[in-house]
Backbone bond lengths (Angstrom), bond angles and torsions (degrees), N, CA, C in turn:
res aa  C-N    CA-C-N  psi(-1)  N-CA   C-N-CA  omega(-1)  CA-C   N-CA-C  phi
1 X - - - 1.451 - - 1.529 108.39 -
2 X 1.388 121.56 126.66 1.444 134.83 179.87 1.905 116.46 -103.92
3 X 1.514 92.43 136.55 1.409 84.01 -146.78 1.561 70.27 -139.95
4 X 1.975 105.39 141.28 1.748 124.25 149.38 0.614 149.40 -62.65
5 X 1.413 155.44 88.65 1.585 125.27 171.72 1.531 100.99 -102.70
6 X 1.685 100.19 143.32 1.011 126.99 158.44 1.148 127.32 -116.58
7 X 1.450 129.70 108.16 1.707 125.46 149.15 1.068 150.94 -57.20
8 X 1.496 102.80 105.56 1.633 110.94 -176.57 1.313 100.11 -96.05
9 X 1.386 110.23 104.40 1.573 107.78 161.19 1.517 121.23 -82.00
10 X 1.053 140.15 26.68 1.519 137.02 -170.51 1.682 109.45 -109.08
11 X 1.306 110.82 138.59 1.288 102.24 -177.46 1.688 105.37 -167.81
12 X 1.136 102.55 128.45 1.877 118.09 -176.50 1.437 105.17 -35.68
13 X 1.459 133.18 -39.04 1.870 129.04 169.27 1.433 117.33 -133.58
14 X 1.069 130.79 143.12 1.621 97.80 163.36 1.625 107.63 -98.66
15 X 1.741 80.20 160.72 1.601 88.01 -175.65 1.480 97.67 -105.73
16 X 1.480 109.17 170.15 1.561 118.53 -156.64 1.436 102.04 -101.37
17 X 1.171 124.63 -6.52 1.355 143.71 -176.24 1.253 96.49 -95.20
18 X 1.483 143.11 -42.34 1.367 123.17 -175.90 1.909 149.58 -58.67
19 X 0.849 142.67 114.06 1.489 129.12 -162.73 1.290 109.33 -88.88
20 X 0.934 120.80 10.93 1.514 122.98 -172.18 1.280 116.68 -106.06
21 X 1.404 135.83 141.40 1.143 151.29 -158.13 1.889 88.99 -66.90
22 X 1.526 124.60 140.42 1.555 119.51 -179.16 1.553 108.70 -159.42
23 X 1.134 110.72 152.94 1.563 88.42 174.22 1.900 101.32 -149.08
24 X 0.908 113.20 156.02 1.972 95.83 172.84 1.518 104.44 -109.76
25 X 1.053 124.62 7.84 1.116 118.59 159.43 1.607 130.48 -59.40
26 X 1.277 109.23 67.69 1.731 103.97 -177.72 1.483 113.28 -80.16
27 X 0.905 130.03 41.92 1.462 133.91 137.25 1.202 126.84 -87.69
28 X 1.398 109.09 3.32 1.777 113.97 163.42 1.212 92.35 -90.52
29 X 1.166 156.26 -8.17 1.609 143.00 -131.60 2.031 83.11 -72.43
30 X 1.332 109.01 -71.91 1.452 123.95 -168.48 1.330 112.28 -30.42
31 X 1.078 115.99 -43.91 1.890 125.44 -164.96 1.582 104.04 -103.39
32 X 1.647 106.85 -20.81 1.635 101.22 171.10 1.895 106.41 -63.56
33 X 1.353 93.70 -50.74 1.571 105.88 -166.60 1.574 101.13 -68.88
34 X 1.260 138.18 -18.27 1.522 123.04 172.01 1.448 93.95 -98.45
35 X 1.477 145.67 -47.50 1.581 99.73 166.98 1.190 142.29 -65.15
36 X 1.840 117.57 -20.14 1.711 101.95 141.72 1.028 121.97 -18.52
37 X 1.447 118.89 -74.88 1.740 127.24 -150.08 1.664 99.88 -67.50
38 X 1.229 118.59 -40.98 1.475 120.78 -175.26 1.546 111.76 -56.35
39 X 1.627 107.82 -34.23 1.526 114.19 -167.13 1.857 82.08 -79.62
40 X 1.138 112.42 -99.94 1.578 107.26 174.82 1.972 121.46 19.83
41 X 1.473 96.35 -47.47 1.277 96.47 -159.47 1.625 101.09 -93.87
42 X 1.791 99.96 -30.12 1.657 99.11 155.44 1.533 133.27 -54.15
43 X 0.786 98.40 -10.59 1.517 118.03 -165.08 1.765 129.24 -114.02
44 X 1.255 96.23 -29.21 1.624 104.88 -178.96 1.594 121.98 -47.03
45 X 1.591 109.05 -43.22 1.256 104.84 156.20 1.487 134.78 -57.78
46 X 1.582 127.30 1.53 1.024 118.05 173.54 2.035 119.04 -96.78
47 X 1.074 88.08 4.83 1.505 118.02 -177.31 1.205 134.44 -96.07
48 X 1.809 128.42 41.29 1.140 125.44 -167.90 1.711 134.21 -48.13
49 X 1.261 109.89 -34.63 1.482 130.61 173.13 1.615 114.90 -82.41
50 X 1.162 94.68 164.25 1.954 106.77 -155.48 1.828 85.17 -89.74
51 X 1.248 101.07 131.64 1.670 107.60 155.57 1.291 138.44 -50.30
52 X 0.985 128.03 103.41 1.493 129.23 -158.87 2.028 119.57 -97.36
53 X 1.408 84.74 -25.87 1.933 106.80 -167.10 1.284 112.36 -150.12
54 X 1.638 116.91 110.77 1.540 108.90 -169.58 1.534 100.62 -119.08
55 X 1.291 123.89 113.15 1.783 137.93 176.85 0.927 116.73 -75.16
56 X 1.340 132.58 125.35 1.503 119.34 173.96 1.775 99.23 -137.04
57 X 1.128 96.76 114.03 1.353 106.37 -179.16 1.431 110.57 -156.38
58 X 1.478 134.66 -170.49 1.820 140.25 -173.95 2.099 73.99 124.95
59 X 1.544 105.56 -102.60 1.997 98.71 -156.56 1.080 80.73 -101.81
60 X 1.422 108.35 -136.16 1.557 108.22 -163.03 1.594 132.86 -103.42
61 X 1.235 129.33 97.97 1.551 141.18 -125.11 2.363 76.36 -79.65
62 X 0.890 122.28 -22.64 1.664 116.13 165.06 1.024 122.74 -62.99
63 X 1.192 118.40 -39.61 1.170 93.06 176.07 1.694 122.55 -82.43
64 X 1.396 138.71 23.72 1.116 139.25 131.87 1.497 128.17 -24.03
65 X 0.947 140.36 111.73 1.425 125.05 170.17 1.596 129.84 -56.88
66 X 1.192 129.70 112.01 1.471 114.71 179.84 1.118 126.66 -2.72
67 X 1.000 115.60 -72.84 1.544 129.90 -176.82 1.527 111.28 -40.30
68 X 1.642 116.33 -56.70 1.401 121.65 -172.64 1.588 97.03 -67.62
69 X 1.601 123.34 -31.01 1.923 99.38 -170.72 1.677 84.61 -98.79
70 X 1.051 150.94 28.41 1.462 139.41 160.84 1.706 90.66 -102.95
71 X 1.472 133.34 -3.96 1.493 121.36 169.49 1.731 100.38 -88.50
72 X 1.438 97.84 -44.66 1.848 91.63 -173.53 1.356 115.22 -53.67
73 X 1.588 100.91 -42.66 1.462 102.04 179.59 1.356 129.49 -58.77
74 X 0.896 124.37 -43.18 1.660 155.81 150.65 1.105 115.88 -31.77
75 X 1.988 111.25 -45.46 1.377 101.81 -170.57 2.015 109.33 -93.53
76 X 1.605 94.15 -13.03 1.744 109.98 175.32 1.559 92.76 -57.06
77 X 1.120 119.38 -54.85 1.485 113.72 -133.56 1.644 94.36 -98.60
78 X 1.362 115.23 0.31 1.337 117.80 139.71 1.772 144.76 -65.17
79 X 1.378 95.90 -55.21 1.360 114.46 168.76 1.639 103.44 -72.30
């Protein structure tokens, strides 16, 4: 079984408790989500089996705008 993770590092504050890479800068949101897709597309050949479970977590994968996780999604279920 083949399974995603994706990192959304973006998140409305950071908390001081977190270990995870984060940033509040959502004006990367646009260029985060097309080098996803670019890495993805680097990568698809390393992936023989069908995707079953896609994670998206690191800060907070909401605050994404629709639009940008209706591209990831879009661009998964492409590759």
């Amino acid at each position: 079984m083949a399974g995603l993770y994706i990192h959304i590092p973006f998140c409305e504050s950071r908390c001081i408790y977190c270990g995870f890479y984060s940033t509040t800068l959502s004006t990367l949101q646009e260029r985060y989500v097309e080098a996803v897709c670019k890495e993805m597309e680097l990568c698809k050949e390393e992936c023989s089996e069908p995707i079953e479970t896609i994670y998206l977590g690191g800060g907070t994968p909401s605050t994404l705008s629709g639009a940008a996780l209706e591209r990831l999604f879009l661009y998964i279920n492409k590759v």
